[in-house]
N, C-alpha and C positions, 0 to 999 in steps of 0.2 A: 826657165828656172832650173837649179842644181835637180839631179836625176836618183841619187842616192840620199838614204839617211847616214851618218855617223852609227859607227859599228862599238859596240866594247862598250859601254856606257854602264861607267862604277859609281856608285854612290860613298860616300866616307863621311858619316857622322863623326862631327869633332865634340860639340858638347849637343847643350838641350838648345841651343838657338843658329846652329852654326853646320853646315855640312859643306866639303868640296866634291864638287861632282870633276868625273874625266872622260875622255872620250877619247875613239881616233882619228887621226886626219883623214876627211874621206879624199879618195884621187883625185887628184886636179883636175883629171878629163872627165870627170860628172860633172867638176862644179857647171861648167856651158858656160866661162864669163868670168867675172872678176871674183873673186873670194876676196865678202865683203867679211867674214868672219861666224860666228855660231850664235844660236840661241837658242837660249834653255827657257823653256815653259817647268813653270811647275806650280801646282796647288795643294792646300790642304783636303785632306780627303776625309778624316774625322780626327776629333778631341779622344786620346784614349781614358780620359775622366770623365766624360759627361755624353751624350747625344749628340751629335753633333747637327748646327744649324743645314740648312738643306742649299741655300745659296755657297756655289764655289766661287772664290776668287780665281781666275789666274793671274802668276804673276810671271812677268819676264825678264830674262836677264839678258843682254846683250854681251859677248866678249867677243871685240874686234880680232881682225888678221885672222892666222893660222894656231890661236892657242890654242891648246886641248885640254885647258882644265879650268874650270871658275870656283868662283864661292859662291854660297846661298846663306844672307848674312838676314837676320831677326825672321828665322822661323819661332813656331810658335812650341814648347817646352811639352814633350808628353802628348807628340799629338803624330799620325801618320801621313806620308805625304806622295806624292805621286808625280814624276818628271819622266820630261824629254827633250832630247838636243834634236836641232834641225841646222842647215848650213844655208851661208843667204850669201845669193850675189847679187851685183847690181837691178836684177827682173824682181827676185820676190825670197819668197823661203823654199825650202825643197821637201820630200816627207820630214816626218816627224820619226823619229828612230821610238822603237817600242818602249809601252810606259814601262819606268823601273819604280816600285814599291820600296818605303824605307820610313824609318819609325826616329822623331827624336826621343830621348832618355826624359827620366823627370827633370824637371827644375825647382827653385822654390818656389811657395806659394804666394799670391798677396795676400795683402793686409786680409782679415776678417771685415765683409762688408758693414759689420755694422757692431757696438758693443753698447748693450744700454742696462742701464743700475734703475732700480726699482723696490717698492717695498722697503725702506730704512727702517728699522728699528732699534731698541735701544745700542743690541751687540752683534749684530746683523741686516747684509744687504745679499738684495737677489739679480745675481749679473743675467745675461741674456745678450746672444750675439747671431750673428749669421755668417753660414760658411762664405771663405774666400771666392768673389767671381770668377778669377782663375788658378783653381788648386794644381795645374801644372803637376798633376802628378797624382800619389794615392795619398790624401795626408793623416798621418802618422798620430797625432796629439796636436795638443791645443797648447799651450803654456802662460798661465797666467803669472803675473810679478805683480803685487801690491805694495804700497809701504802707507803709514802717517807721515801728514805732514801739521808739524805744530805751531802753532800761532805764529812763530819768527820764521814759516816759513820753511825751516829746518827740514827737512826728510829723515827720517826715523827706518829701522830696518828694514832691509827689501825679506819679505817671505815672496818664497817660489813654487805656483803648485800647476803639476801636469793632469792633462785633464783628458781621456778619451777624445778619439778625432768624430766619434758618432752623438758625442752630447751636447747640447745647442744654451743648456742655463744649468745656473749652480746657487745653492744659496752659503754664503760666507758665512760662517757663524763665529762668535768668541771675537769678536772686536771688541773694541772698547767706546764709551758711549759715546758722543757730542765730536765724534774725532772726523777731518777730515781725511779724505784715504786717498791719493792718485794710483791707475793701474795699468798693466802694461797689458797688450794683451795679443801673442801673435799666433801662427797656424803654422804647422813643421808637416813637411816629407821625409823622406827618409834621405835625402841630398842636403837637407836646412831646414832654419826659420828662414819665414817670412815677413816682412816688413810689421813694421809693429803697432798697431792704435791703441791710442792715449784716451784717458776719461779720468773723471775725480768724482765722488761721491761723499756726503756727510752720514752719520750715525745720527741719531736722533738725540737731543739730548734729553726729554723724559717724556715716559708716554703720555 
């Protein structure tokens, strides 16, 4: 098996999902054999939002020949990570060149796992939601978009209200009675929103 690891090993974060790693060609007279090309190991090490789960993946990337650079394409947004190149000839792989540490940026977040309406009354509904399963980041505000929508259908003005990223329910007040409401409802970082859930609720028409 090759006798050296690849030396130099740069990490180059491009966004929150995307980094090119590079290396340098190790001498020909370690590889012992055919230079079947490099492999980069690398795993998620922790979520910088949350705990992170105890189970590591690795994952592998193969890049054939003599190149000295790959991509590492759908990492995880807002999270730290831990790699190594190794050189492989036709026997097996060679050491592992020493882990290099490196951190992607935030991303946006998903959707809010969950939005639910409750309590109707005549001029007033009480929203309730749960945070994003992946906040990809520190999220920043909530932003809610309501509007009416009147018998034909119609949608009537969007009102737009931001909401604390640490507050989980709200109660709407000053509607108007028997009306139905659709609402938008998404979760923002400081990079964006994130994908948006949908719901509709009615006002009551008398108590």
């Amino acid at each position: 098996v090759p006798m050296v690891a690849p030396a130099n090993v740069q990490v180059y974060v491009i966004n929150s999902t995307l980094a090119k790693v590079h290396w340098d060609p190790v001498p020909l007279k370690s590889v012992r054999g055919h230079l079947q090309g490099y492999k980069v190991y690398y795993w998620k090490v922790q979520s910088l939002s949350r705990r992170s789960r105890r189970h590591v993946e690795k994952k592998i990337l193969t890049f054939r020949g003599n190149k000295t650079f790959g991509m590492l394409p759908g990492l995880e947004p807002y999270s730290s990570y831990k790699l190594n190149v190794r050189v492989v000839n036709g026997k097996g792989e060679g050491p592992a060149s020493p882990d290099k540490v490196f951190k992607t940026p935030e991303g946006v977040p998903s959707s809010p796992s969950f939005l639910k309406i409750t309590n109707p009354t005549l001029d007033s509904l009480t929203l309730e939601w749960g945070s994003p399963t992946h906040p990809n980041g520190v999220l920043t505000s909530y932003v809610l978009k309501f509007q009416p929508i009147n018998n034909t259908h119609e949608l009537g003005p969007l009102v737009e209200i931001r909401i604390p990223a640490n507050e989980s329910s709200l109660i709407l007040k000053n509607l108007n009675y028997s009306t139905r409401y659709k609402f938008y409802f998404n979760a923002q970082t400081s990079v964006g929103s994130g994908s948006q859930i949908t719901e509709e609720a009615v006002t009551i028409m008398d108590e």
